[in-house]
N, C-alpha and C positions, 0 to 999 in steps of 0.2 A: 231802682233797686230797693226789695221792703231792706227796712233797719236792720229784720232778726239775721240778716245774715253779713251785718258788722261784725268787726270784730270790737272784743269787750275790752274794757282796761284791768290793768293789773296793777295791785301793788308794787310801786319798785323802791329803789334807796340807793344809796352809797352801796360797794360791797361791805364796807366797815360797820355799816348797819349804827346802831346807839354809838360807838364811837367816834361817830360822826355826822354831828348832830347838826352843822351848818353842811348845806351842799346845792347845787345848782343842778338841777335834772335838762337838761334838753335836747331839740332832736332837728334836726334839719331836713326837711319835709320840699316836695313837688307836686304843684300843683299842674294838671294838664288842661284848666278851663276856670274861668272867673268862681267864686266865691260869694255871690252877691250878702249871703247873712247870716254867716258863720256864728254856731256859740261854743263858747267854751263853759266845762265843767270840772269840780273838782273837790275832794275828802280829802284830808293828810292830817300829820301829826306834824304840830308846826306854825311858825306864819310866813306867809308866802305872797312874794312881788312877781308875776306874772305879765311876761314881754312878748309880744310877737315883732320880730324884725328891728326891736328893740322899743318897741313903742310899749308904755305900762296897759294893761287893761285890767288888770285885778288887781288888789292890793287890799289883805286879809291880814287884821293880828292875830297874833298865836292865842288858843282857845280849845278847851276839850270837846267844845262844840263842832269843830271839822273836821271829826271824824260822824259825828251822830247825823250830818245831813251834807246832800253835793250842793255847794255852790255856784251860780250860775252868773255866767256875764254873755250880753250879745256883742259881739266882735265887729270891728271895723270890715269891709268888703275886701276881700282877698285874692288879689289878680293871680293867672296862670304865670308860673314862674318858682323858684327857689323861697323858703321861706325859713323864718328863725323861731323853734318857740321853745322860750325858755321859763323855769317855774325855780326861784329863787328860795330855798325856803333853811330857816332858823328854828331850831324846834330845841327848847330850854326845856320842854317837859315830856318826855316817852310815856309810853304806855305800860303802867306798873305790869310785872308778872304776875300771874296767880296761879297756886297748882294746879286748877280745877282745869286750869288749859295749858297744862305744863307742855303741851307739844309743840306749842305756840311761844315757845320761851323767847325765841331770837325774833319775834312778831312786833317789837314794840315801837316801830317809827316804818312809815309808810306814806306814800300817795297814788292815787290814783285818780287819773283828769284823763281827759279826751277833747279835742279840738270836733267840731261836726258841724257840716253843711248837706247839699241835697247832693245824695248820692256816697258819700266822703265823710270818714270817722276817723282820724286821728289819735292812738289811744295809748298810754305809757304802758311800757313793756323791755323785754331785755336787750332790745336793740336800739334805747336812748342811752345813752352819756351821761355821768355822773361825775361831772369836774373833771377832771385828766381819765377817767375810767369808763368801762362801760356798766350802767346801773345792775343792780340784782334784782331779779324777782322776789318780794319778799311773803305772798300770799295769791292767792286768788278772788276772784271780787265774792263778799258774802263770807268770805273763813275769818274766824277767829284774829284779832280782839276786833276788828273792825266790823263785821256783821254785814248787816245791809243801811246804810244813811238813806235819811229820806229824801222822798220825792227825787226817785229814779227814775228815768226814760224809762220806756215800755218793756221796750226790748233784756233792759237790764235783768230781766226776771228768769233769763236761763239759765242764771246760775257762772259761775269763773268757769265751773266746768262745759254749760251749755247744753244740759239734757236736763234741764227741765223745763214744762210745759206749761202754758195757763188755759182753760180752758172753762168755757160758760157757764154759770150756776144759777138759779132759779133764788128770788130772794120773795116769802111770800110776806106782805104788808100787815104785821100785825094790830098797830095801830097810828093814826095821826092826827097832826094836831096843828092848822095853820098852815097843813100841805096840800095840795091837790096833787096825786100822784095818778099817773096814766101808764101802763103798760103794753108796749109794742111788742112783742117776744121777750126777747131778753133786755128792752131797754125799756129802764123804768124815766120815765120823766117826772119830775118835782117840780110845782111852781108854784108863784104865793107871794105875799109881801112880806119885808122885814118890818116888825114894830118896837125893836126893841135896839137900840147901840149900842150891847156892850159888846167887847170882840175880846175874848181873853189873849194876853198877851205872850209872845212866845219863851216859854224856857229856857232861865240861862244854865249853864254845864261850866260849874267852878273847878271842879275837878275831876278826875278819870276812876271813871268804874269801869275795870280794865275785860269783863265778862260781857258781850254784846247784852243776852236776855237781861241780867240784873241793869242795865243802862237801862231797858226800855221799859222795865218792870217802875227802877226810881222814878223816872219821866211820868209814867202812865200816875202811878200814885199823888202826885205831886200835883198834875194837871186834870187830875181828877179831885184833888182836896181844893180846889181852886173852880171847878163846875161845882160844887158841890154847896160850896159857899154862896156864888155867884149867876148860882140858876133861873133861868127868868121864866114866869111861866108863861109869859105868850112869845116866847120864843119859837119859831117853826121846826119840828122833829118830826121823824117817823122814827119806826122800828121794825125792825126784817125780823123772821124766822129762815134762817137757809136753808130748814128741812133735817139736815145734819149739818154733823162737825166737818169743817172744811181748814185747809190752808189758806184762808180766804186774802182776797185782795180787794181794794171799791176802785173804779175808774169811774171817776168824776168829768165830766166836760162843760162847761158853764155859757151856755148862751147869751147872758144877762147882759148889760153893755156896765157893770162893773162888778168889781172883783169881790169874793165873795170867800166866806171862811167858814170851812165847815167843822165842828167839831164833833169827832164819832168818839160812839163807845162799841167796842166787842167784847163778848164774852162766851164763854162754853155753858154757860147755863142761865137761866133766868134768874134766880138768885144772885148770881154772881154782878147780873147784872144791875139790878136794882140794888144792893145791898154791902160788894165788897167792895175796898179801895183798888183790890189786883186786877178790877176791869181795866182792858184795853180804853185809854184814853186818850186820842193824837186829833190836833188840827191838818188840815189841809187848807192851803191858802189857794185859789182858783182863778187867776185874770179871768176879765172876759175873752174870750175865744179857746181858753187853754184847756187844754186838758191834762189832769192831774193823776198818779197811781200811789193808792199807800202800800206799806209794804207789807208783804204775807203773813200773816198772823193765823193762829188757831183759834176758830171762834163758830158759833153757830146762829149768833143774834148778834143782830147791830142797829144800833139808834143813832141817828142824823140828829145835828142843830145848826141849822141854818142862820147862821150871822152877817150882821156886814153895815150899812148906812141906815139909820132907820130912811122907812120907807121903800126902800130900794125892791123893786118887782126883781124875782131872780125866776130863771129858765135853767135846768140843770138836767141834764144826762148822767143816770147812773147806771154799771153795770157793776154784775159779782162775778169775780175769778176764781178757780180754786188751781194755786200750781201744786204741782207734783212730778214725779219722774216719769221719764218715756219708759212703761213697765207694760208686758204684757204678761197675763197672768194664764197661766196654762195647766194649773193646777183649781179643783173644784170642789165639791162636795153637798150632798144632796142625801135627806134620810125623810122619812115620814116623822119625826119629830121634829117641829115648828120653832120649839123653843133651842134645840141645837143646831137649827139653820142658820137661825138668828142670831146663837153665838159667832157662829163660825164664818157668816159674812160681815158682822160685827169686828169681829177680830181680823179679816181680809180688810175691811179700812182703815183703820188702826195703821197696819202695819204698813200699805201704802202711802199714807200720809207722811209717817216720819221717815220713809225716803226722800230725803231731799239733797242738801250740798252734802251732806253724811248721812250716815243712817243715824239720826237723830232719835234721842229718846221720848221727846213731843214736842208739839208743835207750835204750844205758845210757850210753856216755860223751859226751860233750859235750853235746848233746840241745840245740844251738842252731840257729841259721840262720846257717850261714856260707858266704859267697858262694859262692866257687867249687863246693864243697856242693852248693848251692841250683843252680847251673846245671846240673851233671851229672844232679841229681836231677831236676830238671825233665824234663830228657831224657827221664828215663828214667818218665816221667809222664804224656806228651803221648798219645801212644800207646794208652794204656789207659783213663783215668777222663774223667769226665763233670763232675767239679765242679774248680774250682781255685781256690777263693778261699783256702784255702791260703795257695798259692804267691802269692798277688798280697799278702795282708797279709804273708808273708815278705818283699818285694820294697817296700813300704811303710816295712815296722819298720826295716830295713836303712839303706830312703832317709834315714833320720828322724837318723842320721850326722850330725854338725852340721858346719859349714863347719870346715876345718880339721884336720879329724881320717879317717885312711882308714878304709874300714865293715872292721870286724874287727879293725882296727890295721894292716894290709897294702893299700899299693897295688894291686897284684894284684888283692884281689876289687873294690875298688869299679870295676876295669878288668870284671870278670866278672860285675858288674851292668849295665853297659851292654850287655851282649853278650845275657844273659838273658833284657833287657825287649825284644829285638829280636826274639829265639827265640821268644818268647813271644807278642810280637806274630804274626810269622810261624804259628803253629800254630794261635794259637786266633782273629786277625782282631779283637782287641778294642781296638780305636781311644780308645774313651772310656776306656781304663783307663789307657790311654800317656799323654790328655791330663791326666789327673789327677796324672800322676805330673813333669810338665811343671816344675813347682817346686823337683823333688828334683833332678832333670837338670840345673837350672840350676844349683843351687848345688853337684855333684859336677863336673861340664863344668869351672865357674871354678875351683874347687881342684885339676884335673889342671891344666889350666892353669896355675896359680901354678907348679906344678913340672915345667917342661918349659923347659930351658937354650935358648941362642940357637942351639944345632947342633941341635935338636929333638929332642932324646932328656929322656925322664921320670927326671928324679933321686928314689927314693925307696927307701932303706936297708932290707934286712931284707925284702923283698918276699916270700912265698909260691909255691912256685914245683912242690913234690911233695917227696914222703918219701925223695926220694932224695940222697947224699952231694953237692953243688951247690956250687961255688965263687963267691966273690963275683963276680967279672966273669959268669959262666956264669948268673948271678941276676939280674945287671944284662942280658944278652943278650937272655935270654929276658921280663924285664920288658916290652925294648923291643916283643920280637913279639908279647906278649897287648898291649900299649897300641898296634899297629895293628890287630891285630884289633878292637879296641874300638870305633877310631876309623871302621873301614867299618861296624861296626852301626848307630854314628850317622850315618852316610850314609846306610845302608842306611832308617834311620828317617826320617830328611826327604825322602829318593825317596818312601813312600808316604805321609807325612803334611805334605809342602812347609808346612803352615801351622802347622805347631807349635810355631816360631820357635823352636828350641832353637840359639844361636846360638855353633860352638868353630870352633880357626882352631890346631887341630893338624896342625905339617908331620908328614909321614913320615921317619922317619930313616932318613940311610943310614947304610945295613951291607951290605956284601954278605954272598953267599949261603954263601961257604966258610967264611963267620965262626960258623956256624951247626952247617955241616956237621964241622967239623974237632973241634969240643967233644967231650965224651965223655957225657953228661948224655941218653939219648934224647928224654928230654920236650924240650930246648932242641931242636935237630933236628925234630924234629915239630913244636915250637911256630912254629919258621922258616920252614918249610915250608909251613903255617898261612896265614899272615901274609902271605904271598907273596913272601919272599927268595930263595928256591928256585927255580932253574928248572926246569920241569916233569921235563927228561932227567935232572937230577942226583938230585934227587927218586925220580925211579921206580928208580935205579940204587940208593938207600940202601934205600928200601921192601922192594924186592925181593929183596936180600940180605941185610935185616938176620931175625937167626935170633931168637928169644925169650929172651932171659935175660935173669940178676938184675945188676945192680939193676931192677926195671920195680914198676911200682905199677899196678893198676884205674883207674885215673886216667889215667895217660901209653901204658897199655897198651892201652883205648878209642879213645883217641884216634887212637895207631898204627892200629888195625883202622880209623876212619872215612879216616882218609891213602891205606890201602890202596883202599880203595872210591873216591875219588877217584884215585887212580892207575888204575883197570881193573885192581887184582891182587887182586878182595874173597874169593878162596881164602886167602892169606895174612891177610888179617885174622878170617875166620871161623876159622885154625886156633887163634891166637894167644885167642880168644873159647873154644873146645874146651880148650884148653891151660891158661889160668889160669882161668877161670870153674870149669871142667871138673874141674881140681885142687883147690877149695875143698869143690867134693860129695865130691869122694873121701875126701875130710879127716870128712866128718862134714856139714859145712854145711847147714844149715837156713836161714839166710840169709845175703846176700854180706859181706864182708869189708873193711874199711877198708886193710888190706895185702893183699898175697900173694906168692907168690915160688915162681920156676920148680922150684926143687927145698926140702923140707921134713928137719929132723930131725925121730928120733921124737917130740919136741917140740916141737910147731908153735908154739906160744904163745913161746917164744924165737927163732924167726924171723920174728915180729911183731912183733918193738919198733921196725918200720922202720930206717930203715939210718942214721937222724942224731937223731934227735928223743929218744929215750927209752934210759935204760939197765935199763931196767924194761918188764914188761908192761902197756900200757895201751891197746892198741887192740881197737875198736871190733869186735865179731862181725856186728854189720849195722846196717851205712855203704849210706845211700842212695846217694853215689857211683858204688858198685857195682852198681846196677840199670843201666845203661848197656845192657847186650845186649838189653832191649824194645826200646830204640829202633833198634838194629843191623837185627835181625832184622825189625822193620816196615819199615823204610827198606830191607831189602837183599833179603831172602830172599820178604817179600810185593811188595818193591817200589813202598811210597806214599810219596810226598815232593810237599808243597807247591810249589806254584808263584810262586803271589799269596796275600798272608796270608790267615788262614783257608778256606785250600784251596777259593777260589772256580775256582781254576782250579789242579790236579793232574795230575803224573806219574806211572804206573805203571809200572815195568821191573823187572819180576824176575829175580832172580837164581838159578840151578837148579843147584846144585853137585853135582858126584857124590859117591853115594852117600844122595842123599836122592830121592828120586821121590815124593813128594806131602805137599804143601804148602798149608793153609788160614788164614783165621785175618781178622781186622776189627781196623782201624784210628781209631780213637775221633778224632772231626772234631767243629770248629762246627756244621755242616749236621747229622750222622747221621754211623755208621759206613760206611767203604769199607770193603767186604769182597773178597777176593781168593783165589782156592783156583789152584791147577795140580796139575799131576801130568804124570809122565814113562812114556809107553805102551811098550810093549814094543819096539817098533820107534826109539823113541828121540824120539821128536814129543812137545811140550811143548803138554799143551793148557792154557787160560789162560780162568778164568771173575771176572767182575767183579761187582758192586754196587755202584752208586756215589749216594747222594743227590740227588732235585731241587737242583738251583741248582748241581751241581759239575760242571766244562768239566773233561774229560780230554784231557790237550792231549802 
């Protein structure tokens, strides 16, 4: 039987969950054939005595560190017959809440183990016993606070949900030192003597950084200031190019006849790598004969150091993985300009990447579902793929917010949740997924509510608003125009679903339009404009004039370009698309960027710490955000835009700017792909060839 089609474990608990912070998990299991060399595995929040048949075989003290890696023990031989296994565990310290995963509130004590032999996976879930009770489910493997611990079995890499994939990447050898490295297809082998003994020691975790990324960010830093100190230089290293940015993973298998410790660095760029402390920085420990997997990270280079006994001859197998989602992509695009090809499969990786357990904003840092995020990303999603359950269980785990508390800790996105399940609605026609989410609506609708004063304006401090320098009134301004934008999506949602009873009774505040205009902040401006404070003249008078610079963000800089398309100036926003998009390939980019900015030092990584957030480097090399130009480009350049949800009934107006003369490409719908090609004849005549699905009114 392969592994991948075990089942996974799951977090479980007491029902009482933190109230109940001693409890006994177990589960009384049938064996129908001997057992010869069962092991057990196991992450929790806790310390925990671990029995089979009542015999001890584990015995862990409580440590923030059990949740950051599985522990392993090999088990005594387990005959056919009835068995006992029980995981005793004390857990004096949970896992603090944080808003930034307030979805995740009731997440703060968990374990997840599995017993496994050949053939035979044993793995906790909701049909073990929790003391007189039956246990809850309290996550799935890989969600929030827990993440992924290391050094997971192989198989562990399809996610709690099970759709996602790894599959083989090409790592090319940039340089080494003390390696003899030999390449079979995809299996690179490493060999060589060790001349040095030092083995950096592992990590201890005093206490809970309760955000999975920030845990592995502290770590990397940490074990990185400690290579840094302690580098030797005839230490044996290589360093890979992946070509691009990947979700990469290394599978290590160590030949050697002793055990062997590799310590890697990944990083999204070469600077980053030579240079920052936020490079990826993790040991892997390797017996001889094992084989070892780290976990998926965002990187596109990686440097090896091979540690261990001086002297010691090592023989190693390496391969590169890059997981992602079972997606097919059914949506295309294709133009005789080179450099918006390259946007636009650019931004097709991007946005695949950060499909993963959620539709995650990127893929080394943050790697959550946070709204505004999730909206932009969606965007830039609709266009292209064929599956999105995704994005609807992003749009779920989010909802899942408890009354009283904003999704993410910001007003702001749970206003960008409303907006999202409209878009959503809108693109893909999925009625019964709105009504399921009917519940969530209710209880986000009453808590905008609760905070909207008697002059109708939303009071809610510290709002999210973009990466750029924002003053408090200028945060307050702009609050008010994402919370009307918000407020026509759910209009917009009871015009087509009148019976969904979602029932809010927010005024529109006023503001006029100069209150808007006169700020300095462009996203506030854009956001006004939005929202509909703007009158169309003044509007087109800012659009039209305004020229491209910093401060601007992928975010606020999108947006400007869709304002322009609504004004009738979509020249200026496709420049502004040419300009910062266009600036990030030039930079190197393999995928789009969580900042950018109109002009760069020769160190671009210091003109990414955004303009208010970081006095360090910490952002993101691919931020699905920035996938944004798929959906530009289908919406402007092919010309498909919905009508009626799920493109029962569609617009096609393309858009033929000079300097391009021919233009192809399919827009991924509920029905089938619309497909759309033009091209610009010598004489200047715009011919214009369609495809459009049974059942879709081109109107």
């Amino acid at each position: 039987m392969n592994s991948k089609s075990l089942s996974l474990p799951r977090w479980i608990w007491h029902p009482q969950r933190k109230n109940r912070l001693k409890t006994i998990l177990y589960r009384r299991f049938e064996l129908h054939r001997n057992l010869k060399s069962p092991k057990f595995g196991i992450a929790l929040t806790g310390s925990t005595k671990v029995m089979i048949d009542g015999i001890t075989i584990m015995d862990i003290p409580e440590s923030p560190a059990n949740i950051c890696k599985f522990n392993y023990m090999n088990v005594m031989p387990l005959g056919a017959g009835e068995h006992l296994l029980e995981i005793q565990i004390n857990c004096k310290e949970p896992v603090p809440e944080h808003p930034a995963i307030s979805f995740a509130h009731d997440r703060t004590v968990g374990c997840a183990a599995w017993l496994e032999g050949k053939d035979f996976r044993l793995v906790t879930d909701d049909t073990w016993s929790a003391d007189d009770d039956l246990a809850e489910e309290i996550c799935l493997l890989g969600q929030e606070p827990f993440g992924n611990p290391d050094y997971p079995p192989d198989d562990f890499v399809r996610s709690g949900f099970g759709d996602l994939k790894a599959y083989i990447i090409q790592g090319a050898v940039m340089r080494t030192r003390e390696i003899e490295c030999q390449r079979k297809g995809s299996l690179i082998k490493l060999s060589g003597k060790i001349k040095s003994g030092y083995i950096p020691e592992s990590l201890e975790h005093e206490s809970f950084i309760p955000i999975y990324h920030l845990r592995k960010q502290d770590d990397w830093k940490r074990l990185r200031k400690i290579q840094w100190e302690n580098q030797k230089e005839q230490t044996p290293s290589v360093l890979f190019d992946l070509q691009r940015e990947y979700n990469a993973r290394l599978c290590i298998h160590n030949l050697s006849a002793k055990k062997i410790t590799i310590l890697w660095n990944g990083a999204e760029s070469l600077l980053e790598m030579t240079q920052y402390d936020n490079c990826i920085t993790e040991i892997l420990e390797v017996n001889p004969g094992e084989t070892v997997y780290s976990v998926p990270t965002g990187m596109k280079y990686v440097g090896l150091f091979v540690m261990g006994a001086v002297e010691t001859e090592f023989d190693l197998d390496l391969v590169f993985e890059s997981v992602g989602a079972k997606l097919s992509k059914t949506g295309n695009f294709q133009c005789d300009d080179e450099q918006i090809n390259k946007i636009y499969e650019t931004a097709v990786h991007t946005n695949y990447l950060c499909h993963q357990l959620a539709l995650w904003d990127g893929i080394k840092r943050d790697r959550l579902p946070w709204v505004y995020d999730l909206y932009l990303a969606a965007r830039g999603a609709y266009p292209i793929w064929n599956d999105f359950s995704i994005l609807r269980r992003s749009l779920v785990e989010l909802g899942e917010t408890p009354y009283g508390l904003w999704m993410n800790g910001t007003a702001s996105y749970t206003l960008w949740w409303f907006v999202t399940i409209w878009e959503y609605l809108m693109q893909r026609g999925d009625f019964e997924f709105v009504y399921e989410l009917k519940p969530l609506m209710q209880r986000h609708i009453k808590w905008v509510t609760e905070n909207i004063d008697e002059n109708g304006f939303l009071n809610a401090p510290n709002s999210f608003i973009d990466w750029v320098p924002i003053k408090e009134d200028e945060r307050h301004l702009s609050l008010q125009a994402i919370y009307t934008i918000a407020r026509q999506a759910l209009f917009n949602i009871k015009e087509f679903i009148p019976d969904l009873d979602i029932n809010f009774n927010w005024s529109r505040p006023e503001i006029s339009g100069e209150s808007f205009l006169k700020v300095d902040p462009v996203v506030t401006k854009v956001l006004g404009i939005l929202a509909g404070y703007v009158d169309n003249k003044k509007a087109f008078e800012f659009a039209d004039s305004y020229r491209l610079a910093d401060p601007i963000t992928p975010c606020s800089a999108y947006l400007l370009a869709c304002l322009d398309v609504d004004l009738d100036i979509p020249h200026r926003g496709f420049s502004i698309i040419r300009s910062l998009w266009g600036g990030m390939l030039a930079r190197g980019a393999t995928t789009f960027w969580e900042a950018a900015r109109c002009k760069y030092s020769s160190d671009f990584h210091k003109d990414l710490t955004t303009y208010t957030a970081y006095d360090e480097y910490r952002i993101s090399l691919c931020h699905a955000w920035s996938s944004t130009p798929v959906e530009w480009f289908s919406r402007v350049l092919l010309g498909v835009n919905p009508v009626t949800p799920g493109y029962s009934e569609v617009e096609i107006a393309i858009w033929t700017p000079d300097g391009i003369n021919r233009c192809e490409g399919t827009v991924s719908t509920p029905r089938g792909p619309i497909g759309v090609s033009w091209i610009r004849k010598k004489d200047g005549q715009i011919v214009v060839k369609t495809e459009v699905p049974e059942g879709v009114r081109v109107v």
